[in-house]
MARNUBA-184584 format. One record per residue (C-alpha): y, x, z; residue number from 1. Coordinates in Angstrom, 1 decimal, padded with zeros to 4 digits. Example, Ala and Ser with C-alpha at 12.3 -4.5 7.8 and 13.67 -1.06 7.14 Angstrom:
<atoms>
      v      u      w   k
 -004.5  012.3  007.8   1
 -001.1  013.7  007.1   2
</atoms>
This chain:
<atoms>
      v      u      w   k
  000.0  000.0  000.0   1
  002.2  002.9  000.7   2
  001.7  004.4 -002.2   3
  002.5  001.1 -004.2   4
  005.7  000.6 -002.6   5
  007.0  003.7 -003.2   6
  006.2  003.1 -007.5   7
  007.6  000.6 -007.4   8
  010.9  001.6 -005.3   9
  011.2  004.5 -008.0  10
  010.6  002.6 -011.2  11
  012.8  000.0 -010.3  12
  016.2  003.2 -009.7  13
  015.1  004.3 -012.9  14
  016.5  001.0 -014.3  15
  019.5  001.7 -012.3  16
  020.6  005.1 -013.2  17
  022.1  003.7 -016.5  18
  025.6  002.3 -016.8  19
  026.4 -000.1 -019.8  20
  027.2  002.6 -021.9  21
  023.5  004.1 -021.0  22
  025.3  007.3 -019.4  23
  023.6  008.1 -016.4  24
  025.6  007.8 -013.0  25
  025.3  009.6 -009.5  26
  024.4  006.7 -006.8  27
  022.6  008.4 -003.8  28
  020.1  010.7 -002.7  29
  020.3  009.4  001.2  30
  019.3  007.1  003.4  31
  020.0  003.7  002.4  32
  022.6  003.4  005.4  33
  024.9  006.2  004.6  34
  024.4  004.9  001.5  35
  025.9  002.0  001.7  36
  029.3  003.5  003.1  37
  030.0  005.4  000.0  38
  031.8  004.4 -003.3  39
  030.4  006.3 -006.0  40
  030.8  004.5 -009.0  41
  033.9  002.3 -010.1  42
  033.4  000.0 -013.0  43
  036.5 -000.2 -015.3  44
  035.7 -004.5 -015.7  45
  035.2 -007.6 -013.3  46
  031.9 -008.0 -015.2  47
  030.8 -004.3 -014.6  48
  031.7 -004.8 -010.8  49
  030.1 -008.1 -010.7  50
  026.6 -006.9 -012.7  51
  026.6 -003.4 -010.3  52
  027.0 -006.3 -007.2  53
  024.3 -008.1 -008.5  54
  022.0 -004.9 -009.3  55
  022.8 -003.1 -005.7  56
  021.9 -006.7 -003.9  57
  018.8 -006.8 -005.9  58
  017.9 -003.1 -005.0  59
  018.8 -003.9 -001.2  60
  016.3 -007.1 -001.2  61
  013.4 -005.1 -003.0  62
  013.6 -002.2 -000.3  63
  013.8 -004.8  002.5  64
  010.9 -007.0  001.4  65
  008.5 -003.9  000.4  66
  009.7 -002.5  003.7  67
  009.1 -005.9  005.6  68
  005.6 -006.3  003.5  69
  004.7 -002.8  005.1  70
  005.2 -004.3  008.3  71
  002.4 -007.4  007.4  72
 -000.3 -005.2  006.6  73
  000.6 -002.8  009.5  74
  000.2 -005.6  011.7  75
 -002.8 -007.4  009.8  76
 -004.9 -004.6  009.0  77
 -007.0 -004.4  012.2  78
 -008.5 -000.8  012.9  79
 -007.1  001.0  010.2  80
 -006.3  004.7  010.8  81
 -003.5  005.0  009.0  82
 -000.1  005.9  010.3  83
  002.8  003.4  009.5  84
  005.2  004.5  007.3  85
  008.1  006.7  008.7  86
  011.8  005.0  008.8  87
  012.6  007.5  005.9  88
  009.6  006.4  003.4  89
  012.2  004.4  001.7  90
  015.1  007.0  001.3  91
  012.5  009.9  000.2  92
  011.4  007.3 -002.2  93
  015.1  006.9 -003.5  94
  015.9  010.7 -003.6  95
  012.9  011.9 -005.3  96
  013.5  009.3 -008.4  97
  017.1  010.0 -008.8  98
  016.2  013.7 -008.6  99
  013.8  013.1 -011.6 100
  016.0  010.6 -013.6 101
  019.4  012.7 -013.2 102
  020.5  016.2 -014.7 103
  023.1  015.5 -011.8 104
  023.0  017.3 -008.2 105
  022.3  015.0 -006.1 106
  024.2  014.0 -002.3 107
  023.0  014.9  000.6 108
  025.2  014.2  004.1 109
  026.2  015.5  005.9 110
  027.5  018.6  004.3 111
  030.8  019.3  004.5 112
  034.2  018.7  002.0 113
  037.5  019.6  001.9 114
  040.5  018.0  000.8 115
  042.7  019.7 -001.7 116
  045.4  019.8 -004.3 117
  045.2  020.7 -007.8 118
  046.9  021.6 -011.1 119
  044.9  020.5 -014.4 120
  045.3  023.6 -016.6 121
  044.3  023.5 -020.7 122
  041.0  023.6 -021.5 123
  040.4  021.2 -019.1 124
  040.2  023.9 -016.2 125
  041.1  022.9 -013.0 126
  042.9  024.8 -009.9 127
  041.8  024.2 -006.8 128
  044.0  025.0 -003.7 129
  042.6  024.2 -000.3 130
  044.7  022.4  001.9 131
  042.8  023.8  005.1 132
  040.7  026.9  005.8 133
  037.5  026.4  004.4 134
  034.4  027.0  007.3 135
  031.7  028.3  005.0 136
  031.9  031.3  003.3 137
  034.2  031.0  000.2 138
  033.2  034.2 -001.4 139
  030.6  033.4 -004.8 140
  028.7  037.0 -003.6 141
  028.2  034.7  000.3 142
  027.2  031.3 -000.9 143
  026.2  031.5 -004.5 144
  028.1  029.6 -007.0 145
  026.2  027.0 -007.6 146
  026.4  025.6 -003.4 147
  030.1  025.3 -004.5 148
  031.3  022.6 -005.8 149
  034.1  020.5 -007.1 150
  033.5  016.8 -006.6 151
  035.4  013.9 -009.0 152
  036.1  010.4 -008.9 153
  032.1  008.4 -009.3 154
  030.2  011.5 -007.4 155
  030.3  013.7 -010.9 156
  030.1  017.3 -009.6 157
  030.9  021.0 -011.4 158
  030.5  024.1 -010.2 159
  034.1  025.8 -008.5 160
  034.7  029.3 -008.9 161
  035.8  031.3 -006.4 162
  039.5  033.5 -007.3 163
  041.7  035.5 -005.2 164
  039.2  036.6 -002.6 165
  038.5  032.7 -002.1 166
  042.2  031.9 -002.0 167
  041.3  029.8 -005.0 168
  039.0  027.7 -006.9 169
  038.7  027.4 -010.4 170
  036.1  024.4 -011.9 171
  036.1  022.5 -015.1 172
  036.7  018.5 -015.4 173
  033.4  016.5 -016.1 174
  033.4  015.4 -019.6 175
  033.3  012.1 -017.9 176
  036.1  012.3 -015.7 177
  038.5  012.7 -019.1 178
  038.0  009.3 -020.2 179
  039.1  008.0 -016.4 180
  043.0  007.9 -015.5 181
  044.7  008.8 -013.3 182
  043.3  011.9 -013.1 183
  042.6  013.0 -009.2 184
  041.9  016.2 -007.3 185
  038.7  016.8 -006.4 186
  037.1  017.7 -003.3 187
  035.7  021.1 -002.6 188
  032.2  021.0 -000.6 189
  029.6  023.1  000.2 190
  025.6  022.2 -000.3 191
  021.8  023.3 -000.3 192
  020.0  023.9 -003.8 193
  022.7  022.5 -005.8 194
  023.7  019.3 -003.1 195
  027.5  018.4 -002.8 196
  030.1  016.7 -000.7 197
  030.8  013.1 -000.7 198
  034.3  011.9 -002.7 199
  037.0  010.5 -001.3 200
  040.4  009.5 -002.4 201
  042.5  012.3 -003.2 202
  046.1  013.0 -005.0 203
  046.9  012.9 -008.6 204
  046.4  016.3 -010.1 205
  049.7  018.0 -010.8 206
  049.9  019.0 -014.8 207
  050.6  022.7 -015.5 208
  053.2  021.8 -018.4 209
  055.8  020.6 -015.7 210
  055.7  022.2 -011.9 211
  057.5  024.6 -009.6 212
  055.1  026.8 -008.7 213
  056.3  029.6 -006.8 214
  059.4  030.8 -004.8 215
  060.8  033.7 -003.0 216
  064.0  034.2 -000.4 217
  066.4  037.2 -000.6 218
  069.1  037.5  002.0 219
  071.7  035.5 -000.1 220
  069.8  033.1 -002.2 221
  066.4  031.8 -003.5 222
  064.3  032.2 -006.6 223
  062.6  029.6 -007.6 224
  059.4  030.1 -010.8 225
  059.1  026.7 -012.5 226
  057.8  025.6 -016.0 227
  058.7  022.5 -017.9 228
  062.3  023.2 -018.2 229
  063.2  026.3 -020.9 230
  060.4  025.2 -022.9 231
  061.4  027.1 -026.0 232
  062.1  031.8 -025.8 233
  065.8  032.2 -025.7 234
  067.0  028.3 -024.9 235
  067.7  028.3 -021.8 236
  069.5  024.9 -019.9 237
  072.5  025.5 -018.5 238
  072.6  026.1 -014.6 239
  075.1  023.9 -014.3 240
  073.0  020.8 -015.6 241
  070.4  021.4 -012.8 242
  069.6  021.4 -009.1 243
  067.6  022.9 -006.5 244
  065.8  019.9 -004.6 245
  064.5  020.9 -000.9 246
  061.7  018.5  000.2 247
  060.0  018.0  003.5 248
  056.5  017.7  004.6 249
  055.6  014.1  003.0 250
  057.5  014.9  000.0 251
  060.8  013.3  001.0 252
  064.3  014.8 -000.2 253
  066.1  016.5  002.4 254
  068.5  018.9  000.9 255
  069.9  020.2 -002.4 256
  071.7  022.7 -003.9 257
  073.6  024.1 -007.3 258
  071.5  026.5 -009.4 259
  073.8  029.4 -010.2 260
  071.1  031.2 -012.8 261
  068.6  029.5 -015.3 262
  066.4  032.0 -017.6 263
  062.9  031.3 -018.9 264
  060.7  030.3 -015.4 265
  063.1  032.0 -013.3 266
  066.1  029.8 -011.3 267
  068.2  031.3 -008.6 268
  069.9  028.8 -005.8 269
  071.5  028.8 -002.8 270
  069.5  028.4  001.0 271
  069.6  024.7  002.1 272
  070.9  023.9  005.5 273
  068.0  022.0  006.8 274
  064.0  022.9  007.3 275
  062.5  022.0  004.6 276
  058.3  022.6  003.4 277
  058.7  023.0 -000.7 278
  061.3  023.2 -003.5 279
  061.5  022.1 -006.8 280
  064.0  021.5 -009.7 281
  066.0  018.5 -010.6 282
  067.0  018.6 -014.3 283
  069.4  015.5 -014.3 284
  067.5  013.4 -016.8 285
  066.9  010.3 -014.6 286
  063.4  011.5 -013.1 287
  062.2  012.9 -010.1 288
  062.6  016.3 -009.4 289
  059.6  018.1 -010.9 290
  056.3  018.1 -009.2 291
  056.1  020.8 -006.7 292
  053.7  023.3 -005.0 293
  056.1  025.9 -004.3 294
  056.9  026.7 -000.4 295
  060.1  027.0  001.0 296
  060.6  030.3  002.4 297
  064.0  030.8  004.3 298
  065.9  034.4  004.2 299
  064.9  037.0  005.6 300
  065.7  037.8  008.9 301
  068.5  040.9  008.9 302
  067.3  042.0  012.2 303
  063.9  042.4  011.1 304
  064.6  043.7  008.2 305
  066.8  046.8  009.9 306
  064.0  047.0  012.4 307
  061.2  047.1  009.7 308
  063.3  049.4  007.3 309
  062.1  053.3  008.6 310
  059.2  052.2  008.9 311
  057.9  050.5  005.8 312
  060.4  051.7  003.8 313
  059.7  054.7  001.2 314
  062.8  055.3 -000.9 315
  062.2  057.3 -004.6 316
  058.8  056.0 -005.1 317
  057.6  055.5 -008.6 318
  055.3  052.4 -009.1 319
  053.6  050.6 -011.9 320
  052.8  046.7 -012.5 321
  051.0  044.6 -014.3 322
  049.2  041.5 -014.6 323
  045.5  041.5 -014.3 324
  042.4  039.5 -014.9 325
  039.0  040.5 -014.7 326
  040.1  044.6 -015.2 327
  037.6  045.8 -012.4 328
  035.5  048.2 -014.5 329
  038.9  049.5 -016.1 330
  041.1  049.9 -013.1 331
  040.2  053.4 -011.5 332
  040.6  055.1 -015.1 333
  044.1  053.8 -014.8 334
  044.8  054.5 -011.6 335
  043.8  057.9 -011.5 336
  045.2  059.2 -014.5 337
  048.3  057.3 -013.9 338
  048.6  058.5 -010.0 339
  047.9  062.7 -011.1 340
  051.4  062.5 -013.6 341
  053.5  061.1 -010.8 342
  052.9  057.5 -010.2 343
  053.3  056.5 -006.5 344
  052.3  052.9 -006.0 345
  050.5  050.4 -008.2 346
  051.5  046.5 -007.8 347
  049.0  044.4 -009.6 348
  049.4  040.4 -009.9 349
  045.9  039.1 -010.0 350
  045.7  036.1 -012.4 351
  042.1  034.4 -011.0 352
  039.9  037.5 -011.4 353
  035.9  036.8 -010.3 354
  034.6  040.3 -011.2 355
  035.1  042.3 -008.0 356
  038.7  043.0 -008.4 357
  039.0  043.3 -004.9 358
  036.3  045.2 -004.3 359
  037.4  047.9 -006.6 360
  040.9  047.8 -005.3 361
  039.5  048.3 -001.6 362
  037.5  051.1 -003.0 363
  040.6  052.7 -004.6 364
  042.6  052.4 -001.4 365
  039.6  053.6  000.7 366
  039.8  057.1 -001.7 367
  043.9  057.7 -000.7 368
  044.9  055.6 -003.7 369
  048.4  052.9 -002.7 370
  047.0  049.9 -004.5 371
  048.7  046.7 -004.0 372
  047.8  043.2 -005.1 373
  049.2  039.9 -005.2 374
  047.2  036.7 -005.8 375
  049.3  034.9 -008.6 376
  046.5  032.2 -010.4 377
  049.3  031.0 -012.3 378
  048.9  030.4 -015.7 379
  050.7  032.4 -019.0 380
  053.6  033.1 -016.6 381
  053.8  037.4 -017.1 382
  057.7  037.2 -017.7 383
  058.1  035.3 -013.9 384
  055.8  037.3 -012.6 385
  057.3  040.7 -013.8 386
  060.4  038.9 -012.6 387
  059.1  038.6 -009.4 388
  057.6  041.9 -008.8 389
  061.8  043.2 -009.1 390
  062.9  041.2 -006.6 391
  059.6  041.5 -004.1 392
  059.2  045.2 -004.7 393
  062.6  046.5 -006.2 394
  064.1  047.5 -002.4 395
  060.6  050.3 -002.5 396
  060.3  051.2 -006.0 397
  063.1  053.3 -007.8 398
  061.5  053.0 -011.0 399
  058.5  050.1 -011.8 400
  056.7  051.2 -015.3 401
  055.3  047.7 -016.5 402
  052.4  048.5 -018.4 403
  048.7  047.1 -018.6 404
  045.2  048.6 -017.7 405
  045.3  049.7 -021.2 406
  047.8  050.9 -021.6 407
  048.4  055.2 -020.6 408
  052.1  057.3 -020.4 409
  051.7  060.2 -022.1 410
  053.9  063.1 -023.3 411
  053.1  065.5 -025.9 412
  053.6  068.7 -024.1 413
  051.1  067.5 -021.4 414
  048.6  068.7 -023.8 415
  049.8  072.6 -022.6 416
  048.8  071.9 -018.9 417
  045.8  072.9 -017.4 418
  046.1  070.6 -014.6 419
  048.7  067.1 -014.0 420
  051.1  067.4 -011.4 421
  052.8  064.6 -009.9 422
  055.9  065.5 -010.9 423
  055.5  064.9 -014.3 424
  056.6  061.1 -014.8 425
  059.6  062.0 -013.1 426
  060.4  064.2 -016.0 427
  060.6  060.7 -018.5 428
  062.9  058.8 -015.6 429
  065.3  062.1 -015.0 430
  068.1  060.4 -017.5 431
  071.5  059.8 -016.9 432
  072.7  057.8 -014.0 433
  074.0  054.9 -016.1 434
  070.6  054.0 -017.7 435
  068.5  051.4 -016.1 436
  065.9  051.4 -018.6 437
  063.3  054.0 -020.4 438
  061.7  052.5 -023.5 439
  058.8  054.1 -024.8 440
  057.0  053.2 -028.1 441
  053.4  052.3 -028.7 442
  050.1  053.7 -030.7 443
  047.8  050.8 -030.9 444
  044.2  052.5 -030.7 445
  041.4  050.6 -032.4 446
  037.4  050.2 -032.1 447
  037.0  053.3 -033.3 448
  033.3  053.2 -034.0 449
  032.5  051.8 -030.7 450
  029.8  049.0 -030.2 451
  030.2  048.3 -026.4 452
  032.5  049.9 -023.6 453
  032.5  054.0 -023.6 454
  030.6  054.9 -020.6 455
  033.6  057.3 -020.0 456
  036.3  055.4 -020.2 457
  038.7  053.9 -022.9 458
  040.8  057.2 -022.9 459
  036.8  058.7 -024.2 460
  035.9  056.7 -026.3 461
  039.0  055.1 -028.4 462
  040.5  058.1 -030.4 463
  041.6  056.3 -033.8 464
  045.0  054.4 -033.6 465
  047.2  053.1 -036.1 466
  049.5  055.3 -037.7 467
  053.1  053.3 -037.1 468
  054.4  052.3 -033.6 469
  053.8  048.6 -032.6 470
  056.4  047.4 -029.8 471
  057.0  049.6 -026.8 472
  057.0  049.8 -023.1 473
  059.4  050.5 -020.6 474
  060.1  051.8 -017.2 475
  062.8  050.0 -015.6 476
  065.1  050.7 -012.6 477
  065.0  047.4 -010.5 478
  069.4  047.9 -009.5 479
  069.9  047.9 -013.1 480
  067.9  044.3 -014.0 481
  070.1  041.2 -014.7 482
  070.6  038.7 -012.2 483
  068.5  036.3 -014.3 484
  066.0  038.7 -014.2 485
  064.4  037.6 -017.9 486
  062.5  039.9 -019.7 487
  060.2  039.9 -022.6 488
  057.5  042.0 -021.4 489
  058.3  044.9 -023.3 490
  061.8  045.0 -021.7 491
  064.3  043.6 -019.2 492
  067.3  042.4 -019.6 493
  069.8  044.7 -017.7 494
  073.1  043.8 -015.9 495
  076.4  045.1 -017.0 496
  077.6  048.5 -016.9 497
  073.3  049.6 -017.2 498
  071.8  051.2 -020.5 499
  068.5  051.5 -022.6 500
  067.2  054.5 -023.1 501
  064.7  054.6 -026.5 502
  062.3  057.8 -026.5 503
  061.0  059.3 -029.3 504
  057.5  059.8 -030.0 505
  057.8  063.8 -029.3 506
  059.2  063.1 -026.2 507
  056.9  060.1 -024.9 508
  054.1  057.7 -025.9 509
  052.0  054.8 -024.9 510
  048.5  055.2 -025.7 511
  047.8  051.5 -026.2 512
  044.3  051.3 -025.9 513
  044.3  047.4 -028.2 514
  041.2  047.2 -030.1 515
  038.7  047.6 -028.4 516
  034.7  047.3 -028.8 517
  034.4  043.2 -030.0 518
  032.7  042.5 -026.3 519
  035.6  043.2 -024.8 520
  038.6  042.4 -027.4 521
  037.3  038.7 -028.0 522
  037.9  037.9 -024.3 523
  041.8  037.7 -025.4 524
  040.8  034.3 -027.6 525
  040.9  032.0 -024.2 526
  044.6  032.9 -023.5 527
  047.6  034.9 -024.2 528
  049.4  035.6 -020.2 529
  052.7  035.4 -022.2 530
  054.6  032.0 -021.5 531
  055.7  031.9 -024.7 532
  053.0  033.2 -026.7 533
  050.5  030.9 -028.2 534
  046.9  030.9 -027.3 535
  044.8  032.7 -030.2 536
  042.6  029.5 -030.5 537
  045.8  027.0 -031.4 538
  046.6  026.9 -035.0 539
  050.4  027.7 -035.2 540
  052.5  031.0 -035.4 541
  049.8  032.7 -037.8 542
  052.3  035.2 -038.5 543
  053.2  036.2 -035.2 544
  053.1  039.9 -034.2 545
  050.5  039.0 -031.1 546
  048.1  038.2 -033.4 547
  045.6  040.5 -034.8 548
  045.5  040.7 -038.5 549
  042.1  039.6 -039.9 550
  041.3  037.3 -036.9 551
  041.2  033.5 -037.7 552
  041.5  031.2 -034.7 553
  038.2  031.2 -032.5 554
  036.3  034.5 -031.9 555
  034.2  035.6 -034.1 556
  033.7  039.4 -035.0 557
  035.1  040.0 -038.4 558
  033.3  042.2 -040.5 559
  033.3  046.1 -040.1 560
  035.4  045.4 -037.0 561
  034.3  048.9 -035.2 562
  036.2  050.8 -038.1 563
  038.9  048.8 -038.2 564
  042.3  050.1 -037.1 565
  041.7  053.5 -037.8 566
  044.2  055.5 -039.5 567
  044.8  058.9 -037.7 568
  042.2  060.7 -035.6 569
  044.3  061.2 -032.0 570
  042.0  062.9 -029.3 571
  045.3  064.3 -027.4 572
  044.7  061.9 -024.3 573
  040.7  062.5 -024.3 574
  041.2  066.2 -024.5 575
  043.7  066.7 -022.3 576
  041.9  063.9 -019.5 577
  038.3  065.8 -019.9 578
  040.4  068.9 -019.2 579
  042.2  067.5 -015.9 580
  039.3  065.2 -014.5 581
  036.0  065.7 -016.5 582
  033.2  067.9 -015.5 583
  030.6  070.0 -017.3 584
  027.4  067.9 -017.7 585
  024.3  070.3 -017.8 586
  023.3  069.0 -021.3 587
  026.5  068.7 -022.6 588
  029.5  066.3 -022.5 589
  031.5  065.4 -019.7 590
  031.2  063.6 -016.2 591
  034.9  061.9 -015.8 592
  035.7  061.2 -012.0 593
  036.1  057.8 -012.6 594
  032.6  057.1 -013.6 595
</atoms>
């Protein structure tokens, strides 16, 4: 009889794993009690709600009189030696046929979730931020990707991945969840073999084409990083036309003020008066002031800064920064070529990496290196975020060279010296008082016959370039910078009475190390970091200099690509680095210290 029950139990939720569209929908995997306290599934129509009604109720009155038919025999079957069946019979029936009938994980309670607020990114990526401390272990390496999970509206479930040391959570919307508006965080939760939290109500997702995202206080003002507004390079809206909106805790306006500066992301106010918990921008065009998730920082303290100053304070230093993602197996190349000619401190803005970013950089630290990092998950936004490296770092850092992990300084008569000293970046930046900015040109460096990453390093194995310059580089003093601190990347734009200084290539180049094996060039197709640079993938701007000549719009490895690119043989950098940091292997070649 036992046995009978439970078919029939799990060939009846068979029939009710279907929805009218015959999609298959997450209802429980519990007991029937806890159960019954969740909503998982919404129907869209009064006769979907009223067909679920009538389906659940049948459901509940099968299990109630197979359960009550259990009891009959129990009590009519004189002698027998079987055990009744346990108060879970039912429930294990339940879980077991949903487990077989679903490609969904299934819930289990209690496990725990978190509340959260999101931003819905393109692709249909989501950005998770925790609104409390999560209990578990957030780290993938601790629980394993797949026991973390981002939960939607109607139980569907994908996998969150952890960024930022587990500051952050990246997951991707359920094809389902597209079709359903409005579109609403999900929760974050925790399970066993592939289980996740319950849903629960949660906030609208905020839409990455119109947010204030970040902020940061100076003594005298505020800086405020916000897209939506200067949608378009070089149009910027006049200060005057906007406003800085201060908002408390629920979201309430409690304070405003003018914005005296308004370039690309980057808006410059005045402190409010009040307390206040975030600020965002009011553009004047009859709407609410722009969704927000930056904080409200007030100034600085001037006492804590004069009692901080001798001793964090390290005036002269030489830094360099740039934007990462996923850069772990490039980043001690960098950093110790870079720190041997003269480079004192390295600033990197982290843009969601999952490869053990942070792990290499506590590695790098651990060996004497001064590697800094910044968790900035914000999407194409390098110009505010070079922007805000001036104004965070620019009281420590006489000179900041913005350059990328593949990217190397180099000057031609370093080929004479048997050994770097530190002194010799300082020989590019020793200019005339009066200019705020070096510019230095670049050699793009292709594939140069490479199938996979050069087990010594780019500066090994990529010795073919292109023979013109493309673009340039520049190291920038952070007095000299503009008060609306916009830059293109290459270049800021500097305040008056400051000038550029353009080197030539016998005096100073960038080894641009661009083209690299196809592994690890066609990881540039999911997005360009530039705000105003288009994504490889869309089909606009075919002309424009970010693109790669040859490439079409999704990646896919053109022919011959590993000799492509190559129009002088260049082995200056490789000679010169085996020379400074490379060892004599037994059987030939060379050991570099950053293998």
């Amino acid at each position: 009889m036992r046995k009978i029950v439970i078919k029939i139990v799990s060939q009846f939720l068979k029939t009710l794993v279907k929805n009218r569209d015959g999609e298959e929908i997450l209802i429980a995997g519990v007991p029937l009690s806890t159960c019954q306290r969740l909503s998982l599934y919404r129907p869209t129509t009064k006769m979907g709600r009223r067909t679920l009604t009538a389906i659940l109720a049948a459901a509940i009155s099968l299990i109630f009189l197979a359960s009550f038919s259990l009891h009959l025999s129990r009590n009519f079957t004189a002698g027998s030696a079987a055990s009744p069946p346990p108060p879970s019979l039912i429930a294990a029936a339940i879980s077991n046929s949903l487990r077989g009938s679903l490609n969904l994980a299934v819930i289990e309670l209690p496990v725990p979730y978190y509340h959260t607020e999101s931003v819905l990114l393109p692709d249909w990526e989501v950005l998770v931020l925790p609104q409390s401390p999560l209990e578990a272990p957030t780290s993938a390496a601790a629980v394993g990707e797949a026991h973390l999970s981002c939960i939607f509206p109607g139980g569907l479930a994908s996998p969150a991945r952890s960024i930022g040391d587990g500051a952050a959570f990246l997951c991707s919307v359920p094809l389902r969840t597209r079709r359903v508006r409005p579109f609403l965080s999900p929760l974050l939760s925790f399970g066993r073999d592939g289980a996740a939290g319950a849903f629960r109500q949660q906030p609208e997702m905020k839409r990455w084409s119109r947010l204030a995202y970040e902020s940061i206080s100076t003594a005298s003002d505020l800086i405020v990083f916000a897209k939506g507004i200067n949608k378009r390079q070089g149009v910027n809206l006049p200060a005057n036309d906007l406003r800085c909106v201060f908002l408390s805790g629920d979201g309430a306006i409690v304070a405003s003020t003018g914005v005296t500066s308004s370039g690309q992301e980057v808006f410059r106010c005045g402190h409010p008066e009040t307390a206040a918990s975030r600020i965002s921008i009011d553009i004047g065009d009859s709407r609410r002031p722009i969704p927000s998730l930056a904080p409200y920082r007030p100034p600085p303290s001037p006492t804590a800064e004069a009692g901080d100053a001798p001793a964090r304070r390290r005036p002269g230093l030489i830094c360099a920064c740039t934007m990462v993602n996923n850069v772990a197996k490039f980043l001690r190349e960098w950093v110790t070529y870079h720190s041997a000619v003269g480079v004192d401190r390295f600033l990197l803005y982290d843009n969601g990496s999952d490869d053990g970013f942070e792990l290499a950089v506590r590695d790098l630290n651990r060996d004497g290196f001064d590697v800094r990092t910044r968790f900035w998950p914000w999407t194409k936004t390098q110009e505010a975020g070079f922007s805000h490296a001036i104004v965070a770092d620019g009281s420590e850092c006489e000179w900041i060279a913005f350059i990328d992990v593949d990217e190397f300084i180099f000057k031609p008569d370093w080929v004479r010296s048997g050994k770097p000293n530190r002194g010799m970046i300082r020989s590019i930046t020793k200019t005339n008082p009066k200019v705020g900015q070096v510019s230095i040109g670049c050699l793009d460096f292709g594939p140069s016959g490479q199938l996979a990453h050069p087990c010594g390093g780019v500066t090994q194995g990529y010795t073919c370039r292109r023979r013109a310059e493309e673009r340039h580089k520049s190291l920038v003093r952070p007095e000299a910078v503009a008060t609306t601190l916009m830059n293109s990347i290459h270049h800021f734009d500097l305040g008056s009475g400051w000038k550029t200084r353009r080197l030539e290539q016998r005096e100073a180049v960038v080894n641009h190390y661009k083209y690299q094996a196809w592994e690890e060039f066609r990881v540039k197709f999911r997005r360009r970091v530039s705000a105003y640079v288009v994504d490889w993938r869309e089909p606009t701007n075919f002309g424009s200099r970010d693109r790669t000549l040859g490439l079409g719009f999704e990646p896919v490895e053109p022919n011959n690509w590993a000799e492509r690119f190559c129009e002088v043989n260049d082995t200056r950098v490789k000679d010169v680095t085996q020379r400074w940091f490379g060892k004599l292997e037994p059987r030939g070649g060379h050991r570099m210290a950053w293998e």
